[in-house]
Z-matrix of the N, CA and C atoms (Angstrom, degrees):
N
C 1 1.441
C 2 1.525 1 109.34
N 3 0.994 2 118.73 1 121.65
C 4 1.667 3 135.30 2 -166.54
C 5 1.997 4 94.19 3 -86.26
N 6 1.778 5 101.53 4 129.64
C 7 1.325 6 100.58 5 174.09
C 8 1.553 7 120.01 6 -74.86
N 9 1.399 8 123.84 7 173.52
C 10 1.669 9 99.62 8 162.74
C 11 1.756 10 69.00 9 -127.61
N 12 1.955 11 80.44 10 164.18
C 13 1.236 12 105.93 11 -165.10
C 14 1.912 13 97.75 12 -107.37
N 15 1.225 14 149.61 13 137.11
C 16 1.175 15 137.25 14 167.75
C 17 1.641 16 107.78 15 -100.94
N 18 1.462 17 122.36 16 135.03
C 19 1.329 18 131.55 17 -148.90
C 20 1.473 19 76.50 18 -79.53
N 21 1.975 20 100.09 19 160.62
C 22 1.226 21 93.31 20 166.19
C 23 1.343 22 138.04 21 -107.18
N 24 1.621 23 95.57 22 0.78
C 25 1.824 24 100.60 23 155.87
C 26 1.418 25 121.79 24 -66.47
N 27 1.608 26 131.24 25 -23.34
C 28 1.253 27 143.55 26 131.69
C 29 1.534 28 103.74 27 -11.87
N 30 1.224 29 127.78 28 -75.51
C 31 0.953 30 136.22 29 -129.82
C 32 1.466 31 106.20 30 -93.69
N 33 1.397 32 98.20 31 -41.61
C 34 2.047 33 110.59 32 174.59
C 35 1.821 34 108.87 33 -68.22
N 36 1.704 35 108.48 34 -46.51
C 37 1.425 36 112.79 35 168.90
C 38 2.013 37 115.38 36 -43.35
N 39 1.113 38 106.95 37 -42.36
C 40 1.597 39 113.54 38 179.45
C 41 1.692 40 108.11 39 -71.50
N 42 1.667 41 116.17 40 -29.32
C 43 1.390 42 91.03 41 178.69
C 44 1.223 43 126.71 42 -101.84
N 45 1.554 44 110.71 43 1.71
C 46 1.254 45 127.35 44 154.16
C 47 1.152 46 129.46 45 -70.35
N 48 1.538 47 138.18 46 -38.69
C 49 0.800 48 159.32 47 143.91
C 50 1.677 49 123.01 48 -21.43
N 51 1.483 50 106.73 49 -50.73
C 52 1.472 51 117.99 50 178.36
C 53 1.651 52 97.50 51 -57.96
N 54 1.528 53 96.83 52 -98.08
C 55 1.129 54 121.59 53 171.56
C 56 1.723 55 113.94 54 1.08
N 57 1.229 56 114.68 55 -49.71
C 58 1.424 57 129.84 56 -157.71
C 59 1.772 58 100.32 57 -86.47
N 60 1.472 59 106.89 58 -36.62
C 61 1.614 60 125.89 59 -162.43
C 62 1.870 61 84.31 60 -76.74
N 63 1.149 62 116.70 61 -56.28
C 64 1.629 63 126.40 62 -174.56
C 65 2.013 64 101.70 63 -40.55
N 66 1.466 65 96.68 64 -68.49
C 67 1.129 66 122.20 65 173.46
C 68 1.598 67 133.36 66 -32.28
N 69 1.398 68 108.75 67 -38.80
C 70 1.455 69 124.63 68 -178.92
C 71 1.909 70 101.89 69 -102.78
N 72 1.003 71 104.29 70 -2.08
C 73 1.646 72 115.91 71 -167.48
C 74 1.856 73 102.74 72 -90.88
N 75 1.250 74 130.25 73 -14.98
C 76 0.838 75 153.65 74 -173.51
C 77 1.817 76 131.82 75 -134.34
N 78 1.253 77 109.67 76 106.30
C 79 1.356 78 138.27 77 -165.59
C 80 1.603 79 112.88 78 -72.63
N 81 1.524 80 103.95 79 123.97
C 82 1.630 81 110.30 80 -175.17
C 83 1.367 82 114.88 81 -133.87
N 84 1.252 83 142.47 82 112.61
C 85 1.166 84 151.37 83 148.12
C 86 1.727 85 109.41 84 7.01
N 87 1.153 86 105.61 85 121.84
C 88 1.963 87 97.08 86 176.39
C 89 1.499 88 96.00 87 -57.65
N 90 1.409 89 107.10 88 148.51
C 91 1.753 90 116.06 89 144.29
C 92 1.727 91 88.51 90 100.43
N 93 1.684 92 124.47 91 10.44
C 94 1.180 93 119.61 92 174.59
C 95 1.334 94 123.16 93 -95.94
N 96 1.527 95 145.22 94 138.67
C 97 1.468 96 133.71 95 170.60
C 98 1.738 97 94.52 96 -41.24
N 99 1.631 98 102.64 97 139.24
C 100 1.361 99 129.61 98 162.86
C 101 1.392 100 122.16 99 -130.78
N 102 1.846 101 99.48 100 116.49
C 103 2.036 102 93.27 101 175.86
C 104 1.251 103 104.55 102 -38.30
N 105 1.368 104 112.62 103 138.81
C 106 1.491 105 127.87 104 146.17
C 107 1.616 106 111.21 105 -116.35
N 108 1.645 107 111.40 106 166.62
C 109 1.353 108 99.38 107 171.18
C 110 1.678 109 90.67 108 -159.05
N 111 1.135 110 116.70 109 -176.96
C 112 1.813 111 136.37 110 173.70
C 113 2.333 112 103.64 111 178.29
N 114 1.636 113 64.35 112 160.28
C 115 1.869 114 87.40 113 -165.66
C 116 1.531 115 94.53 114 -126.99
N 117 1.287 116 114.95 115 133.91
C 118 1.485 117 119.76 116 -172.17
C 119 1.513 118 128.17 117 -132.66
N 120 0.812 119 155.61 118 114.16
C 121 1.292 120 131.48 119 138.82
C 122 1.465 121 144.75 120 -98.62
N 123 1.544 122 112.39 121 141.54
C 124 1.589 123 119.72 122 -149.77
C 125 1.561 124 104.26 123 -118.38
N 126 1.676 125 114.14 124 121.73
C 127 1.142 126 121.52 125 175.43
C 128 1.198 127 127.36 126 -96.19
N 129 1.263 128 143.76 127 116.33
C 130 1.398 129 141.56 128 -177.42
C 131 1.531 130 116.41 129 -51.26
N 132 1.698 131 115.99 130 145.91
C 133 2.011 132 115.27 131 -128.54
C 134 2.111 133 64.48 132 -139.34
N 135 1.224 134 113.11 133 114.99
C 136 1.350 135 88.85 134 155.92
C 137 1.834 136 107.73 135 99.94
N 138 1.305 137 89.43 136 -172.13
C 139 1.683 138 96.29 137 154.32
C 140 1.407 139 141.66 138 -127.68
N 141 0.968 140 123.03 139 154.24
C 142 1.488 141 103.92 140 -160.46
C 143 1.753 142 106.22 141 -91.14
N 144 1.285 143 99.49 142 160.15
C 145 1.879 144 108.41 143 -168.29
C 146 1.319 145 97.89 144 -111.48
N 147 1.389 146 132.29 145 124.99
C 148 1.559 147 159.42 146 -179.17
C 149 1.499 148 99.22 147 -114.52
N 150 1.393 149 116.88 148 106.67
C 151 1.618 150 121.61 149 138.38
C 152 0.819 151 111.93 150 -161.33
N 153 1.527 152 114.70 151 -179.43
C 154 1.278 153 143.27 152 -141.45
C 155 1.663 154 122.46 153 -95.87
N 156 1.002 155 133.81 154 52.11
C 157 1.322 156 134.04 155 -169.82
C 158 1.702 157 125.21 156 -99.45
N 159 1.860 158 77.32 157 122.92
C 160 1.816 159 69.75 158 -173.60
C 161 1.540 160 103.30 159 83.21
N 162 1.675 161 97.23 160 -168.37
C 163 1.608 162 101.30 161 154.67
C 164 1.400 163 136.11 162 -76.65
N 165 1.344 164 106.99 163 16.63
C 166 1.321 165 109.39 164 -171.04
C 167 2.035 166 105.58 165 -128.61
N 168 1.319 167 79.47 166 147.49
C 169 1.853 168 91.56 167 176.59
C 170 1.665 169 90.46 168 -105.97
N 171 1.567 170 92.10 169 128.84
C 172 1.914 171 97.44 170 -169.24
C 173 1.853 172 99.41 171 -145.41
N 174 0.975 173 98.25 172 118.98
C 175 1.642 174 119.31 173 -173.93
C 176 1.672 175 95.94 174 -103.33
N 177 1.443 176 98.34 175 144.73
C 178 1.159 177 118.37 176 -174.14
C 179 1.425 178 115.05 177 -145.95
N 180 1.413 179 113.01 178 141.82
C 181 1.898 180 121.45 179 -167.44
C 182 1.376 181 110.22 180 -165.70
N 183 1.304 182 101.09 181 153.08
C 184 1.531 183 113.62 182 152.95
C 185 1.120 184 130.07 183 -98.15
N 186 1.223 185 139.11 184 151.49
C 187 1.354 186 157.00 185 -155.67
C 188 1.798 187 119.02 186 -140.28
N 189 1.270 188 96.17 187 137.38
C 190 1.633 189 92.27 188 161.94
C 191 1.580 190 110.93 189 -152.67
N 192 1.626 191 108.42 190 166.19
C 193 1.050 192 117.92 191 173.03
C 194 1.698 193 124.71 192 -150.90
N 195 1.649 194 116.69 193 -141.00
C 196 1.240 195 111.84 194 149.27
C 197 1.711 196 94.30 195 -146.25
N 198 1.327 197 90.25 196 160.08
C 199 1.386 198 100.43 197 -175.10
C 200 1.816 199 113.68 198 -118.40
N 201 1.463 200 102.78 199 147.62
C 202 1.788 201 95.85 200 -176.87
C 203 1.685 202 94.00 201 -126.93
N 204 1.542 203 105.51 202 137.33
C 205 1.706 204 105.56 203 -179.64
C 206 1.899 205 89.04 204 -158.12
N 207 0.875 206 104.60 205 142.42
C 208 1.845 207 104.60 206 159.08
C 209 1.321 208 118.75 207 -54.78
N 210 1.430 209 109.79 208 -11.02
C 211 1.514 210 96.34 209 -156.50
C 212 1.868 211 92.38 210 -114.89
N 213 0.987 212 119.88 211 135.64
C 214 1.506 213 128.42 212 -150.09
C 215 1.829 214 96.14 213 -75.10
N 216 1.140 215 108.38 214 -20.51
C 217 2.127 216 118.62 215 -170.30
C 218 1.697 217 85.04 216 -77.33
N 219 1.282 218 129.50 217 -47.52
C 220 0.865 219 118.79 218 -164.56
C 221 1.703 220 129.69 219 -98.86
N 222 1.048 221 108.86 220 16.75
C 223 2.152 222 132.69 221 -166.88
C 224 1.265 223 85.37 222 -127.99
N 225 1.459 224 100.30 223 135.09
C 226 1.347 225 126.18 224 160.00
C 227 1.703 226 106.71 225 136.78
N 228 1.341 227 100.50 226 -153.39
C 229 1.797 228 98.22 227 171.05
C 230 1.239 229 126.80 228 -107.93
N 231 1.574 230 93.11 229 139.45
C 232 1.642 231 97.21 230 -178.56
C 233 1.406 232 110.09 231 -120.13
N 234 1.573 233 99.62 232 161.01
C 235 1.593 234 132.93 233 -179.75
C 236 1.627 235 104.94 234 -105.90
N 237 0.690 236 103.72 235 139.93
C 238 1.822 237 115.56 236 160.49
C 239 1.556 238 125.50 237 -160.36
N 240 1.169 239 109.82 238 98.31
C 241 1.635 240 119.48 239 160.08
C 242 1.226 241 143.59 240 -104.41
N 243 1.007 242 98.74 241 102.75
C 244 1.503 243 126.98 242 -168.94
C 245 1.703 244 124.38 243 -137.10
N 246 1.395 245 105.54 244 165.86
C 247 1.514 246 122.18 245 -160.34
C 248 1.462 247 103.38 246 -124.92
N 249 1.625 248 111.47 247 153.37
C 250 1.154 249 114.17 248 -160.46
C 251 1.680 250 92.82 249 -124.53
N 252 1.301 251 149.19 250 127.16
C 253 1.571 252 125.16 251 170.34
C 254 1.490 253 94.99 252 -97.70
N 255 1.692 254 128.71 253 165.95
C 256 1.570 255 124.24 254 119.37
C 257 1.267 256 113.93 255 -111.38
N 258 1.122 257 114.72 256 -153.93
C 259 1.323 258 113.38 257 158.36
C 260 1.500 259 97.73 258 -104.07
N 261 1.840 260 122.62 259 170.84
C 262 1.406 261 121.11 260 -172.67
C 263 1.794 262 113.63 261 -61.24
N 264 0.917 263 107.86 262 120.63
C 265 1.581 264 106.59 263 158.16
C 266 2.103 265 92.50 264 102.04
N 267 1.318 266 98.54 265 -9.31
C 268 1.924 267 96.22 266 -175.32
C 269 0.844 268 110.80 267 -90.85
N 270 1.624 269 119.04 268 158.88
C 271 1.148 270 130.24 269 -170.13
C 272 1.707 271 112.99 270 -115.55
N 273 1.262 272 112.12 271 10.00
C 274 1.138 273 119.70 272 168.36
C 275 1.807 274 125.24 273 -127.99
N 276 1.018 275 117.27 274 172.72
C 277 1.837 276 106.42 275 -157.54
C 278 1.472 277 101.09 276 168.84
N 279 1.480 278 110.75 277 177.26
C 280 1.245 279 132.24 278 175.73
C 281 1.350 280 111.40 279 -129.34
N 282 1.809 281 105.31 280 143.93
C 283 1.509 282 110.32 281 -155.71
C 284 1.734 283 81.56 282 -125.29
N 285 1.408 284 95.86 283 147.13
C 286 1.729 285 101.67 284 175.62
C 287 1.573 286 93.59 285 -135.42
N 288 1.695 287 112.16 286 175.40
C 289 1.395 288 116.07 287 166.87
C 290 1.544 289 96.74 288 154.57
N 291 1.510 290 98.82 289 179.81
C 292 2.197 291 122.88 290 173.60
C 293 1.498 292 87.55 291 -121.08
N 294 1.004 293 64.96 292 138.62
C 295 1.697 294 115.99 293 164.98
C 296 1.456 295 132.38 294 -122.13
N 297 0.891 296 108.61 295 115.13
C 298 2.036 297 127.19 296 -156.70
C 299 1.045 298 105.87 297 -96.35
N 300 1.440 299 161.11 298 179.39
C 301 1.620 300 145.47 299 72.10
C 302 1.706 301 108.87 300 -104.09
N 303 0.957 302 86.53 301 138.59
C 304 2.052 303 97.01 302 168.61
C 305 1.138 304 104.87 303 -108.24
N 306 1.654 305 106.12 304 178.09
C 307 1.737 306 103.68 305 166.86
C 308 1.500 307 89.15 306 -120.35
N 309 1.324 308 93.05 307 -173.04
C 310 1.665 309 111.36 308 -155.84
C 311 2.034 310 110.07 309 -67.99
N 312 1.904 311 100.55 310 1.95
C 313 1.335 312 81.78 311 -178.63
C 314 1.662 313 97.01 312 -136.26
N 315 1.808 314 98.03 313 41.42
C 316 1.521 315 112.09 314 161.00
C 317 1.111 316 119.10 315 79.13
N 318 1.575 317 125.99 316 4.18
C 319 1.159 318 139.55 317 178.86
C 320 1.570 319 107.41 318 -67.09
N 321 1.273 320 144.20 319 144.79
C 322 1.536 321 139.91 320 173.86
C 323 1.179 322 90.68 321 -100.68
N 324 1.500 323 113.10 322 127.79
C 325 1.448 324 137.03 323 -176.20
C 326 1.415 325 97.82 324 -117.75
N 327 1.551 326 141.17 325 -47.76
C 328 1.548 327 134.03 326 177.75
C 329 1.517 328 104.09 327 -122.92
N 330 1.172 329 99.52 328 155.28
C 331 1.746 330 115.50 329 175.06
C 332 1.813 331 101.82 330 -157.98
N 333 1.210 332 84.18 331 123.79
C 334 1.335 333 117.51 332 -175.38
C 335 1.465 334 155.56 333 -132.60
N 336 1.419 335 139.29 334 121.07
C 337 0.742 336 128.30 335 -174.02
C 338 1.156 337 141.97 336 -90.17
N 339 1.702 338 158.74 337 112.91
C 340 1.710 339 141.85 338 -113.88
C 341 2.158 340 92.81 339 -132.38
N 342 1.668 341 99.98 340 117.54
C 343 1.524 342 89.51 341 179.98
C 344 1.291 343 107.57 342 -119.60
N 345 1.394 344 150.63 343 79.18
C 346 1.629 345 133.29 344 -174.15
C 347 1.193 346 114.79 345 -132.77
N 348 0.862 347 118.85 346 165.44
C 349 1.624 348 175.97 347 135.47
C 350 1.806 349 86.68 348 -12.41
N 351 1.255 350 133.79 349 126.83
C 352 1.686 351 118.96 350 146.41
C 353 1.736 352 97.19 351 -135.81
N 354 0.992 353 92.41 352 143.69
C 355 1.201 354 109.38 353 170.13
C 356 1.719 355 118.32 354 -142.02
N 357 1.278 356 109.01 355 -178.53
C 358 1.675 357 104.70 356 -154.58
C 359 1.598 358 119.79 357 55.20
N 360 0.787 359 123.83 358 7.48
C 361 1.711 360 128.75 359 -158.49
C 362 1.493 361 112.15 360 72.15
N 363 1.126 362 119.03 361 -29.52
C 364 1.515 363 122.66 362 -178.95
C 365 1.539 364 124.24 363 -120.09
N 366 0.825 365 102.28 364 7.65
C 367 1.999 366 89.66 365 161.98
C 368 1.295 367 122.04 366 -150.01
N 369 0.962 368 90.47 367 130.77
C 370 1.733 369 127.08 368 -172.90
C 371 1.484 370 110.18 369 -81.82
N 372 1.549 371 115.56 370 114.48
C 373 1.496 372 119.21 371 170.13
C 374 1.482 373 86.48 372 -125.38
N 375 1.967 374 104.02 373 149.95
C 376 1.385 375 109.24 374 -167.18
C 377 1.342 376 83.70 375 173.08
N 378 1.784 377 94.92 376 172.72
C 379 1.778 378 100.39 377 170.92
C 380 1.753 379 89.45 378 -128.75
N 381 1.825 380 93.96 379 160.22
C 382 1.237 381 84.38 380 178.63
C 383 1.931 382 84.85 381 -124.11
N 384 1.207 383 109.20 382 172.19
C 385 1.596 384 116.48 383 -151.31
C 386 1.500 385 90.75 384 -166.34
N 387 1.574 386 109.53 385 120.09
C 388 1.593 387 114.00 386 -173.11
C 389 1.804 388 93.19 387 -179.62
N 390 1.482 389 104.97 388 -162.23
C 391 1.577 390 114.26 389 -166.24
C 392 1.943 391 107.16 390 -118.95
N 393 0.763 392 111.87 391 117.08
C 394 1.729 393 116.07 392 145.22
C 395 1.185 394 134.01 393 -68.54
N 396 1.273 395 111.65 394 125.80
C 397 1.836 396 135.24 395 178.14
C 398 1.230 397 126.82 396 -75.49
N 399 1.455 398 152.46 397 114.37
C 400 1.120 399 141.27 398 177.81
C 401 1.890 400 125.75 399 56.18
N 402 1.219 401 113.15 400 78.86
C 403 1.775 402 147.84 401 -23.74
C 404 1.317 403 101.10 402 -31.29
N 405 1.542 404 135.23 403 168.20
C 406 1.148 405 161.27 404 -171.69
C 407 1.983 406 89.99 405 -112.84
N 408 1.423 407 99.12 406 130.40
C 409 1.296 408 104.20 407 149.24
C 410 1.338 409 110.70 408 167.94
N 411 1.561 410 121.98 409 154.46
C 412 1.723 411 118.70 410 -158.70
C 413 1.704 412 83.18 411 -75.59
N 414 1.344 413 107.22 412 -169.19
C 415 1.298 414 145.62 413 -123.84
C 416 1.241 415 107.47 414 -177.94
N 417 1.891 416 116.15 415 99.74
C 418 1.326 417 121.81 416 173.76
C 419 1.678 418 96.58 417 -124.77
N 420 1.456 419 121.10 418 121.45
C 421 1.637 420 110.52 419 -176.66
C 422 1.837 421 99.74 420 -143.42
N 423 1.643 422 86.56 421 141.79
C 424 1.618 423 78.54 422 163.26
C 425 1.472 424 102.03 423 -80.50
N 426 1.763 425 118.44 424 170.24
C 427 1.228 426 118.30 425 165.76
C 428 1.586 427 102.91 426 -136.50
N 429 1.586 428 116.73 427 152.19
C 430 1.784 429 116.79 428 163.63
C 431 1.493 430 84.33 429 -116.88
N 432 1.014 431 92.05 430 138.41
C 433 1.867 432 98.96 431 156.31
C 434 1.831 433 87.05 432 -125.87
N 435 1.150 434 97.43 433 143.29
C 436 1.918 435 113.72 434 164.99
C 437 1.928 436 92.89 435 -129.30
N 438 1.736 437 99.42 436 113.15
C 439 1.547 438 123.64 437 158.25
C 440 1.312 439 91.65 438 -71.72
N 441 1.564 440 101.69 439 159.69
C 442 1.203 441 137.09 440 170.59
C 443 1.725 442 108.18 441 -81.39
N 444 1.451 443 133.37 442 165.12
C 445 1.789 444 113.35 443 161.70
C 446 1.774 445 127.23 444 -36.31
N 447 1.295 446 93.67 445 -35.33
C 448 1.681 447 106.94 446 -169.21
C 449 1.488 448 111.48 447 -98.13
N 450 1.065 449 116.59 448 -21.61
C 451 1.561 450 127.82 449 169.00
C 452 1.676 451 101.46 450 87.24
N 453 1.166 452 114.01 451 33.60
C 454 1.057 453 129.08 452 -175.48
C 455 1.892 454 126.63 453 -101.63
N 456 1.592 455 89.74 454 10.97
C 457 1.443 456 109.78 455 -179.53
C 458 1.144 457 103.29 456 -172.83
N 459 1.322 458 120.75 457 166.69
C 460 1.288 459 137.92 458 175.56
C 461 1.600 460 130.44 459 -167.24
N 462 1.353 461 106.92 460 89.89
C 463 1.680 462 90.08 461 163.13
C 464 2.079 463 136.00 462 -65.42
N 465 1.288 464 73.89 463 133.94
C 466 1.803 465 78.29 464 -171.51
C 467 1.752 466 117.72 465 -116.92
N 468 1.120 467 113.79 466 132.04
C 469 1.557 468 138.25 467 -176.84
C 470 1.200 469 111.28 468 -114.67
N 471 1.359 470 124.55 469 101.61
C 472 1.683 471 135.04 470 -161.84
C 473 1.806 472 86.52 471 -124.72
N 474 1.370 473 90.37 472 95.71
C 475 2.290 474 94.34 473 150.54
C 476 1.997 475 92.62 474 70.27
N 477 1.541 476 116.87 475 32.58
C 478 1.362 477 115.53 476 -178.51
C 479 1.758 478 105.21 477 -93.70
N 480 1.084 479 127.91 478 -37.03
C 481 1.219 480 114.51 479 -160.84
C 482 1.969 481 102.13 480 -110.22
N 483 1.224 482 114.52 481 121.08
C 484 1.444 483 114.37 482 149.61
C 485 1.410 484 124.49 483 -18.10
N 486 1.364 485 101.10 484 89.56
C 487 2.099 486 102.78 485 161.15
C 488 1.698 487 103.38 486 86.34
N 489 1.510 488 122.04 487 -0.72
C 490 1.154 489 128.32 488 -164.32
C 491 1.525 490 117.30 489 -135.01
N 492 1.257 491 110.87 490 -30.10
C 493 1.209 492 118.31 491 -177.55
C 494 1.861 493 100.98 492 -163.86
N 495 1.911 494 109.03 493 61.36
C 496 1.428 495 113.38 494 -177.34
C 497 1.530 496 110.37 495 -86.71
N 498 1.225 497 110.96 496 158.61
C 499 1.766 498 114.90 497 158.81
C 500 1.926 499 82.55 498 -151.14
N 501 2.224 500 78.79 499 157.26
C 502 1.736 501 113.97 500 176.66
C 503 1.339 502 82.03 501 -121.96
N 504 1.017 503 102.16 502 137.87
C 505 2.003 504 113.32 503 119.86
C 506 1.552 505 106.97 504 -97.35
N 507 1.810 506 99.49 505 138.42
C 508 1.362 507 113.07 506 -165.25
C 509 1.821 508 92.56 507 -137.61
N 510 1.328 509 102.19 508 -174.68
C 511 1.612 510 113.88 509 179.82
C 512 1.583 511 96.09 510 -98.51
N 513 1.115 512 117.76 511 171.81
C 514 1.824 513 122.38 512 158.17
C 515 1.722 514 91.77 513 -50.67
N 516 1.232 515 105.49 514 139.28
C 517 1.502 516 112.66 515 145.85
C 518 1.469 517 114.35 516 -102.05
N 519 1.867 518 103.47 517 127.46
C 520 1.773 519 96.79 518 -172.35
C 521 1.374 520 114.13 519 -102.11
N 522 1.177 521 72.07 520 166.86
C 523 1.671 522 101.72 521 -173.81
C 524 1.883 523 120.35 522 -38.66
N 525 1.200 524 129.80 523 95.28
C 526 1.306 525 123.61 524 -155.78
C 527 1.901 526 99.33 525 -107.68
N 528 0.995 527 109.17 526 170.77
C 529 1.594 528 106.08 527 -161.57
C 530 1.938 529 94.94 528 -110.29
């Protein structure tokens, strides 16, 4: 019996898709936090920089990709540079970095900042927290990134899973006395 294989842009299109169908199905007041989400993958730009600082051995790179989300702030291509520390010989650490997306005619639609947690050597749980372009509004998201061994890739899940991995776009909340 011969397997079939299901592509896996197939497969990312369907979970975006849900999520998004749920999403538009339900009516919100302008000026309210709204789930957002995007699915990514990030290719290593370059080479990556390994040293020794402190107690920690902390590699540092750039990355790129393209990104797919319903929501137009969040589709297009992204940049991310950022650094990973452990301590020598650990498998756990803290990952920092920006996080970009443009759209396809170079406009910066997100800017961002990346704070997590990695563990295993390769995956990154964190939120990233920054501004949206055209509507305007901040940006509170969980993020997973899962590196590859070499850190030379990364799939990324920004605000994808219910209660586990959420992001809003919201308005400023002001200043109250």
């Amino acid at each position: 019996m011969k397997r079939q294989r299901v592509p896996i842009a197939a497969v990312v299109m369907v979970v975006l898709a849900v999520p998004s169908a749920l999403t538009a199905a339900v009516s919100r007041p302008k000026g309210s936090p709204q789930p957002i989400f995007a699915a990514f993958s990030l290719l290593q730009q370059g080479k990556l920089t390994t040293k020794r600082c402190g107690g920690y051995v902390t590699t540092s790179g750039t990355y790129r990709g393209r990104s797919a989300s319903p929501d137009p702030r969040l589709a297009g291509f992204v940049n991310y540079t950022g650094r990973v520390s452990f301590t020598p010989g650990g498998t756990t650490g803290v990952a920092r970095g920006t996080l970009t997306i443009r759209d396809v005619a170079g406009t910066q639609r997100m800017r961002s900042t990346v704070t997590g947690v990695i563990t295993q050597r390769s995956v990154v749980n964190g939120l990233v927290s920054g501004s949206l372009v055209d509507p305007a509004a901040r940006l509170l998201a969980n993020v997973t990134m899962v590196f590859d061994d070499e850190l030379g890739f990364a799939a990324v899940r920004l605000g994808l899973e219910s209660g586990q991995n959420s992001a809003i776009a919201y308005p400023p909340i002001p200043k109250c006395p």
